[in-house]
C-alpha positions, -999 to +999 in steps of 0.1 A: +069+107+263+074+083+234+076+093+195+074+071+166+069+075+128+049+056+108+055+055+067+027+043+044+027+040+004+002+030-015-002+006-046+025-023-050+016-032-089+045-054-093+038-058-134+052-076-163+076-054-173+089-047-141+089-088-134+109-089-169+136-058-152+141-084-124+148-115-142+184-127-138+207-148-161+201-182-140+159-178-143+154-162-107+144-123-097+159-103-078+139-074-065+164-052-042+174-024-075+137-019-076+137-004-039+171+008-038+165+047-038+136+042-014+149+020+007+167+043+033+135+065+039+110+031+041+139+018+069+140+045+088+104+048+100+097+030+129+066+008+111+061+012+069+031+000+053+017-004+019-004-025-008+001-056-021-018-054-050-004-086-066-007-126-055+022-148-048+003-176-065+030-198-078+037-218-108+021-254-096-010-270-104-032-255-080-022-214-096-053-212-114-065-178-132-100-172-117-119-162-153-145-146-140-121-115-133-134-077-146-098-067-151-061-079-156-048-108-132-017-107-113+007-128-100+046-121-090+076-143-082+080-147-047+114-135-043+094-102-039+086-106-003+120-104+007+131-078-015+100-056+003+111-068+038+150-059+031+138-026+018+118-020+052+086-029+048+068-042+081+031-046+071+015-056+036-023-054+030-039-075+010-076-071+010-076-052-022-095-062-058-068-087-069-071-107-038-085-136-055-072-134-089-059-171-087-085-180-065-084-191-032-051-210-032-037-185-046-047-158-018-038-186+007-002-190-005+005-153-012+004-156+027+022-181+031+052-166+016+049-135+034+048-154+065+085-170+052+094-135+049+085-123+083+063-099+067+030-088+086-005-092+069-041-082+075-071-079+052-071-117+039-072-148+058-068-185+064-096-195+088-126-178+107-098-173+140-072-158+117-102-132+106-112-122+137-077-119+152-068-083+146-029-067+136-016-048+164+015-033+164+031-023+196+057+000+182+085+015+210+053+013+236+026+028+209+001+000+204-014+004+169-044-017+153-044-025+116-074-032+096-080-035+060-107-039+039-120-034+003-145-025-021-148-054-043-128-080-058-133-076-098-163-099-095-143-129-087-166-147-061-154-152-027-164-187-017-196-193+000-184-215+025-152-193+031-169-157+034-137-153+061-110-153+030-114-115+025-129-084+042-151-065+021-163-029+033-192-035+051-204-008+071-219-022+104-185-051+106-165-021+102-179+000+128-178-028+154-145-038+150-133+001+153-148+000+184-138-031+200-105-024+190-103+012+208-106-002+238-071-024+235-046+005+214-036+038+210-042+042+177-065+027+151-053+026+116-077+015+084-064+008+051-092+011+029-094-003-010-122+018-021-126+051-046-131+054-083-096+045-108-081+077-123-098+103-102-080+128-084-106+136-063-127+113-038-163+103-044-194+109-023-187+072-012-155+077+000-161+107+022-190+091+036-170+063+050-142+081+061-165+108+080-185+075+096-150+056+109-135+087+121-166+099+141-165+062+156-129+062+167-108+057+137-075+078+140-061+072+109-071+062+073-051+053+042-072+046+008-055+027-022-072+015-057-079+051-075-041+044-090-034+083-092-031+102-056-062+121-035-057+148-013-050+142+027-072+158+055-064+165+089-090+163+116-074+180+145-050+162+164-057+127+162-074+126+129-057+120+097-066+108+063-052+103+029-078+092-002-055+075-021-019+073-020-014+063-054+010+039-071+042+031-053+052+007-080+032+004-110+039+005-149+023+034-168-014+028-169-043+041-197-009+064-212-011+086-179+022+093-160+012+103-131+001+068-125+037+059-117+041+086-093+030+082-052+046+093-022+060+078+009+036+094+039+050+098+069+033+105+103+049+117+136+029+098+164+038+115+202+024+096+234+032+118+267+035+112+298-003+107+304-010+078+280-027+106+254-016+095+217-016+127+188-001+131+153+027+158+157+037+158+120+026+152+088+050+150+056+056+132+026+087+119-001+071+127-037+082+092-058+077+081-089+087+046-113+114+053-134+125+025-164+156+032-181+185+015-197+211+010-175+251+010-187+251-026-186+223-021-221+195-039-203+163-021-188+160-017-152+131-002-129+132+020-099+114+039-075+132+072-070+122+099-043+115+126-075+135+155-049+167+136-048+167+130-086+161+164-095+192+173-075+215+152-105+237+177-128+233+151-156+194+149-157+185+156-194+161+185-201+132+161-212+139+142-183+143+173-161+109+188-171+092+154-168+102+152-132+092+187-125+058+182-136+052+149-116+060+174-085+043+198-093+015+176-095+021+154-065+023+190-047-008+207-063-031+175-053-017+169-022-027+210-011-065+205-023-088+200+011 
């Protein structure tokens, strides 16, 4: 028998002000204080997972904003990638709306430098092989198959001789690729960018797709992009999806809190003796972004697990009761089927 656990968050909206937080004396970032808090519990899974909603595009000639964008366009400093590897993070998805913010150099470097960081990727690619070679994971003799895919990306045009760069959700690609890849793992895993922004609940859309991939072999299904969380569903033993995991790292967005709350999921996988795979446990660390000013008198940003924090004898009252209602909240979404 063999038991592994996965951990999964959601959003990674490295923004300005937390790029400014990270900005040291000599002009370079450094990333680590960001994850410190979280770090231990992203580590001690045996494979973590989340969003990267943000490009490494660079500062050179070829970082172009696309300006055909329907929203805000990001970019980070690359000394990200190893801050999110050091804190524990083993796979990064990046099919997501700000794929191709800075065009198509700018998705083809943001891979690049998670390749320097020995950082796995799915969801974008570099060439019709790299698209049609799936992720799989064989974790402590579980083999697990990644695939990513989103909605849209804010209108910016994928290029028509690259369709390859990013995969969109398209029903009948999806479905085929599920089942080619049941046949070679234990365990298929989607991580789906899809759902409307600032609803706690998932759409008619949404539960059409997930009901579709799991009656055609998915196992497991993460969604991103809502920016607030969505409840989780459990479909008997080797069924499992959460809507949206909200915002693991984000600034406060349209003056709503709970945008900078999420949680780190985290699934118990058993395989016995026979070679049959289940989820034995599901459970999850209620977070949320926290920006402060630190002793030193400049502002930092962290991701605390909101249980530990409440433990502190020093908390202030305001504080206090702010942290109370983001669990409460996490919590109360989390129960709704």
């Amino acid at each position: 028998m063999t038991e592994i656990q996965i951990a999964a968050v959601g959003d990674l909206m490295v923004k300005r002000y937390i790029i400014s937080d990270a900005k040291q004396s000599d002009g370079t970032y450094s990333f680590t204080p960001l994850f410190a808090k979280v770090a231990p519990y992203l580590r001690q899974a045996d494979l973590t997972i989340g969003n990267l909603e943000t490009t490494f595009a660079g500062n050179g000639r070829e970082c172009r904003k696309s300006l055909r964008s329907g929203g805000p366009i990001f970019k980070c400093p690359d000394e990200l990638a190893p801050a999110l590897k050091e804190a524990g993070f083993d796979v990064l998805v990046t099919a997501n709306n700000h794929c191709m913010d800075y065009g198509a150099s700018g998705l083809l470097r943001t891979l690049r430098v998670l390749d320097r960081s020995a950082i796995d990727h799915t969801g974008t690619s570099r060439s019709v092989k790299e698209s049609k070679t799936t992720l799989i994971k064989n974790v402590n003799g579980i083999t697990i198959g990644i695939l990513s895919y989103t909605a849209g990306t804010n209108r910016i045009p994928v290029p028509s001789n690259q369709p390859w760069l990013v995969n969109r959700i398209e029903t009948h690609k999806i479905l085929r690729e599920i089942r080619n890849l049941k046949k070679k793992v234990d365990l298929v895993l989607l991580y789906m960018h899809f759902g409307s922004e600032y609803q706690y609940t998932p759409n008619k859309r949404q539960k059409q797709l997930v009901n579709l991939f799991l009656k055609n072999g998915a196992n497991i299904i993460l969604g991103s992009h809502p920016h607030v969380l969505q409840p989780l569903a459990v479909r008997g033993k080797k069924q499992f999806v959460s809507y949206s995991l909200g915002n693991f790292v984000s600034t406060k967005l349209k003056n709503n809190p709970y945008t900078q709350s999420g949680i780190i999921l985290t699934l118990t996988i058993k395989k016995d003796n026979s070679g049959k795979t289940s989820i034995t446990n599901i459970d999850y660390i209620p977070t949320c972004v926290d920006r402060r000013v630190a002793n030193s008198g400049r502002k930092i940003s962290e991701i605390i697990p909101i249980r530990d924090a409440l433990k502190s004898t020093v908390l202030k009252t305001e504080r206090r009761n702010l942290l109370n209602r983001m669990l409460k909240h996490t919590t109360g979404i989390l129960k709704r089927q």
